[in-house]
ZADREN-674495 format. One record per atom (N, C-alpha, C): residue number from 1; chain; x, y, z. Coordinates in steps of 0.02 Angstrom, whole numbers, plus 50000, padded with zeros to 5 digits. Example, Ala and Ser with C-alpha at 12.3 -4.5 7.8 and 13.67 -1.06 7.14 Angstrom:
<rs>
(1, 'A', (50660, 49716, 50390))
(1, 'A', (50615, 49775, 50390))
(1, 'A', (50660, 49835, 50390))
(2, 'A', (50642, 49888, 50354))
(2, 'A', (50684, 49947, 50357))
(2, 'A', (50645, 50002, 50394))
</rs>
This chain:
<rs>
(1, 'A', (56015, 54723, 54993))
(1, 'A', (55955, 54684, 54980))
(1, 'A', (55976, 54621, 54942))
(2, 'A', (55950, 54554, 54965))
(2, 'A', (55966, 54490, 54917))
(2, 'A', (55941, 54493, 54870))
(3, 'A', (55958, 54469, 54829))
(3, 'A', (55919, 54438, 54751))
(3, 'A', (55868, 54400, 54771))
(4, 'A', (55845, 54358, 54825))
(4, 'A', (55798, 54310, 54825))
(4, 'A', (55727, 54343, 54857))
(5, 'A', (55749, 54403, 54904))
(5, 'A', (55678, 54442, 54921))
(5, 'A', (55664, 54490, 54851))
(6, 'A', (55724, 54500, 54834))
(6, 'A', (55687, 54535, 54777))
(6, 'A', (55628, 54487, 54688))
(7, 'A', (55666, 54440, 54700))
(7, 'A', (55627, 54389, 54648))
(7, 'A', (55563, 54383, 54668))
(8, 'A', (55581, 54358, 54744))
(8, 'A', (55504, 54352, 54759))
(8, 'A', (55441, 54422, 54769))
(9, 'A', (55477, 54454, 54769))
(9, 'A', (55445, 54531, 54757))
(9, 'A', (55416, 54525, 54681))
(10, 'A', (55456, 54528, 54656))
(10, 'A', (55448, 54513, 54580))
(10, 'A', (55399, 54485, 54545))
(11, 'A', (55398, 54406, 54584))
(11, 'A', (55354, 54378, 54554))
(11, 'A', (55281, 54390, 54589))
(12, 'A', (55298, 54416, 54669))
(12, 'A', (55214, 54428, 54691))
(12, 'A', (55190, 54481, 54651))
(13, 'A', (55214, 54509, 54614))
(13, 'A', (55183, 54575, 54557))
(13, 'A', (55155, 54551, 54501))
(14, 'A', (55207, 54490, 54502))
(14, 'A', (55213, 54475, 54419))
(14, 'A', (55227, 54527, 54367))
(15, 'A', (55304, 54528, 54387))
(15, 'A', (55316, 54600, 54345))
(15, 'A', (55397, 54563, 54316))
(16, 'A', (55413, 54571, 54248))
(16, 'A', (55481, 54562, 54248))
(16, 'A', (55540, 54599, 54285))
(17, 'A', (55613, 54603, 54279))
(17, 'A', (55640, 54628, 54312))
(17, 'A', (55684, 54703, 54288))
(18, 'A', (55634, 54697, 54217))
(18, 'A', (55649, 54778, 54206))
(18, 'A', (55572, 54821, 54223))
(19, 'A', (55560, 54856, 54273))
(19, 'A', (55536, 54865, 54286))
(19, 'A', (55529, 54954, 54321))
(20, 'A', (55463, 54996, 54300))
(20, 'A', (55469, 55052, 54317))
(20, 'A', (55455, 55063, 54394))
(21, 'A', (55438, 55143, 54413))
(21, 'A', (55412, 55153, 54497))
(21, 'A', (55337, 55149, 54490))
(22, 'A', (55320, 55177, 54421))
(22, 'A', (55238, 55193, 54398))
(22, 'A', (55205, 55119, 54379))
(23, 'A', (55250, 55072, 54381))
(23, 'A', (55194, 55011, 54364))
(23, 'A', (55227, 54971, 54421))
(24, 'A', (55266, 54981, 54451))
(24, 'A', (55256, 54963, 54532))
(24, 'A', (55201, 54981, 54569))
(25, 'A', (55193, 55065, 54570))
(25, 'A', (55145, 55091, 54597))
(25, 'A', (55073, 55053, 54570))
(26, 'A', (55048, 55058, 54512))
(26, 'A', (55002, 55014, 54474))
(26, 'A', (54973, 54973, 54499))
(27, 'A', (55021, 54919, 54499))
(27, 'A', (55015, 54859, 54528))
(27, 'A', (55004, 54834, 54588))
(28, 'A', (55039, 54864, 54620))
(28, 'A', (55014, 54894, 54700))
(28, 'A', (54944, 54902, 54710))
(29, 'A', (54926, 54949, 54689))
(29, 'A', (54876, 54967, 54681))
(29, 'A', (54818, 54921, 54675))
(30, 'A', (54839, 54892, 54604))
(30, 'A', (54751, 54833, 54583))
(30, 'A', (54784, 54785, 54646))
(31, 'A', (54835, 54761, 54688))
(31, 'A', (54815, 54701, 54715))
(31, 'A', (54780, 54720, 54768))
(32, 'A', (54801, 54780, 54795))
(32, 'A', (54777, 54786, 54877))
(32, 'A', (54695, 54784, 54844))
(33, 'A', (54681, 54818, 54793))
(33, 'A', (54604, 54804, 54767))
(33, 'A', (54579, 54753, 54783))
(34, 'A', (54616, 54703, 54754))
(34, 'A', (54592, 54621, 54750))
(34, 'A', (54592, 54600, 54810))
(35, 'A', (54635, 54606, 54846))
(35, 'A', (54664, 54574, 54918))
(35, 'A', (54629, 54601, 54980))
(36, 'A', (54599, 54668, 54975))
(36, 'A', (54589, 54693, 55050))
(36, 'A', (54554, 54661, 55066))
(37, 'A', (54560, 54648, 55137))
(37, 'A', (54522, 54594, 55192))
(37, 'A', (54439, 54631, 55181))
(38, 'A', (54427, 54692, 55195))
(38, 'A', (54374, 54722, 55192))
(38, 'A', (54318, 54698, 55111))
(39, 'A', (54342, 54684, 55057))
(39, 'A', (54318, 54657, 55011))
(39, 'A', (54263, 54600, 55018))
(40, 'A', (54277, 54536, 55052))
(40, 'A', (54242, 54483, 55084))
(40, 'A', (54208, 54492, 55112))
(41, 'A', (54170, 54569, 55145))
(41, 'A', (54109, 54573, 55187))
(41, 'A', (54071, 54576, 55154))
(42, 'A', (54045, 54564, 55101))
(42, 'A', (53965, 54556, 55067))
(42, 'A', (53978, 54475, 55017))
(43, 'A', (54044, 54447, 55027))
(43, 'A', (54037, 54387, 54986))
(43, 'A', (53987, 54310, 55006))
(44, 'A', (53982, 54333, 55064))
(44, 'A', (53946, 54268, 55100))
(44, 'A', (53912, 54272, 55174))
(45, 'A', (53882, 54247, 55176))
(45, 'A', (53821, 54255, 55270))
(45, 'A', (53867, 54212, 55299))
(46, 'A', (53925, 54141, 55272))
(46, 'A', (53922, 54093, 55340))
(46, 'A', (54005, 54140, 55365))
(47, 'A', (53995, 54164, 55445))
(47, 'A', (54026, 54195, 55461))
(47, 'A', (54117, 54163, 55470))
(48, 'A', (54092, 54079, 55480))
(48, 'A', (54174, 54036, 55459))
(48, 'A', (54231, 54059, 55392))
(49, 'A', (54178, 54050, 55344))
(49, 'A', (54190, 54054, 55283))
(49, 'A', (54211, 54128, 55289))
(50, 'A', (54185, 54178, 55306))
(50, 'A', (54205, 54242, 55296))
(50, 'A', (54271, 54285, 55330))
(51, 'A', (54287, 54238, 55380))
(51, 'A', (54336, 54255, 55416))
(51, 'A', (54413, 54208, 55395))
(52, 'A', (54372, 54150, 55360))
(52, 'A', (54427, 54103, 55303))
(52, 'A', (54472, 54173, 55277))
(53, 'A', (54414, 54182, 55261))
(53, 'A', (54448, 54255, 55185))
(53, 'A', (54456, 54293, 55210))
(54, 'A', (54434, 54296, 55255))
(54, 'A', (54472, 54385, 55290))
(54, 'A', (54537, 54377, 55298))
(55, 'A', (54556, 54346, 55336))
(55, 'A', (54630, 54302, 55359))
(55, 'A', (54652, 54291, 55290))
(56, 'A', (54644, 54269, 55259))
(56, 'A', (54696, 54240, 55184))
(56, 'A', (54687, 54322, 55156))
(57, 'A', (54662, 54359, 55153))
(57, 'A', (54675, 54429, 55113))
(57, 'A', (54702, 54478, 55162))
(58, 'A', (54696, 54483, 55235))
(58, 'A', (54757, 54509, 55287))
(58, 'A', (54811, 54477, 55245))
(59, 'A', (54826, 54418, 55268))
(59, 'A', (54893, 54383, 55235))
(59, 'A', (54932, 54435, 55174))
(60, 'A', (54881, 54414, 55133))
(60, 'A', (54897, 54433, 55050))
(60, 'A', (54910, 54498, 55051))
(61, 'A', (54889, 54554, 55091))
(61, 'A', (54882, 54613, 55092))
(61, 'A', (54959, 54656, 55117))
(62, 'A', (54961, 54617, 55190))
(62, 'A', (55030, 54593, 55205))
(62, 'A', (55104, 54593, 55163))
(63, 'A', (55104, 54524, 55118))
(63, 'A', (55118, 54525, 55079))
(63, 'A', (55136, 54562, 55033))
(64, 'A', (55085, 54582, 55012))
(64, 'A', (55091, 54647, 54955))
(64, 'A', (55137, 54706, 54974))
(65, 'A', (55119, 54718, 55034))
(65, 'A', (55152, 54794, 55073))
(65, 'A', (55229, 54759, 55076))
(66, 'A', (55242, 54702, 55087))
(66, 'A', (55325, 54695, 55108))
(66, 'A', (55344, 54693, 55013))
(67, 'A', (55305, 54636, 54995))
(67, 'A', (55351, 54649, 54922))
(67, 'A', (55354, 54740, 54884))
(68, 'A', (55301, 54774, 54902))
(68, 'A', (55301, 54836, 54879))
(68, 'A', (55359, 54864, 54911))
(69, 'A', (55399, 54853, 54958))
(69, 'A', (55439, 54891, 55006))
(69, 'A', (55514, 54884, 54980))
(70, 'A', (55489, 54837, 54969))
(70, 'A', (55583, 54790, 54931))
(70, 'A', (55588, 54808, 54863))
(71, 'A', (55525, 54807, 54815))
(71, 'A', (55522, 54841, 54753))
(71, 'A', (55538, 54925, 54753))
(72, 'A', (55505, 54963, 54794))
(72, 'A', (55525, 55049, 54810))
(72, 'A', (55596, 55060, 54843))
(73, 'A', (55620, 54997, 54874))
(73, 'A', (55688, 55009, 54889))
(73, 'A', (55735, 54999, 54844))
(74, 'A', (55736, 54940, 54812))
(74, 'A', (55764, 54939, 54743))
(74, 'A', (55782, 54952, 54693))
(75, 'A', (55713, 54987, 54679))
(75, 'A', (55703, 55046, 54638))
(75, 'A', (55753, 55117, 54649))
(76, 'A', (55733, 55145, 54706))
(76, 'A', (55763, 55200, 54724))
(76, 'A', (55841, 55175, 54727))
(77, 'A', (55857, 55149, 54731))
(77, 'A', (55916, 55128, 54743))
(77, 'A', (55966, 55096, 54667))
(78, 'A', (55933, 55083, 54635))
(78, 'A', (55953, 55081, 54552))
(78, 'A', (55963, 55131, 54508))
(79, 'A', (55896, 55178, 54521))
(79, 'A', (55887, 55218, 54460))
(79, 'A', (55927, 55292, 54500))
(80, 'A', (55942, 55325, 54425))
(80, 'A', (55974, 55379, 54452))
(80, 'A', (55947, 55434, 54459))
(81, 'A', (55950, 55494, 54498))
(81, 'A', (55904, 55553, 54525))
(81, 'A', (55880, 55577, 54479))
(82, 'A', (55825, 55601, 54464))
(82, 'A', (55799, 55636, 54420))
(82, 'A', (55826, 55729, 54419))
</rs>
């Protein structure tokens, strides 16, 4: 794994780089909150606008799942077996 997917993992969390699995998981967590495309169906009637945001929180959501992937690989791959 590079150093540069992982930074950017990093910073899509906004997490420093000492970092646990449980506030990975966390974090994970509140963004897909914030981000799911499904969220934007009661924000607005004009159907342009609503599909603006649907699309930019697919994106973000996206997002989230690859940096979560590189963070759980990393992870597992640092720390030692329990």
């Amino acid at each position: 794994m590079d150093t540069t997917s992982l930074q950017r993992a990093l910073a899509i969390f906004e997490l420093p780089d000492t970092v646990s699995l449980d506030t990975v998981n966390a974090r994970y967590r509140k963004l897909l909150h914030t981000w799911h495309p499904n969220r934007y169906a009661s924000l607005t009637n004009n159907p342009r606008k609503y599909m603006e945001m649907y699309k930019k929180g697919e994106d973000k959501t996206k997002e989230i799942h690859s940096a979560y992937h590189v963070l759980h690989e990393w992870l597992r791959n640092t720390q030692p077996p329990a």
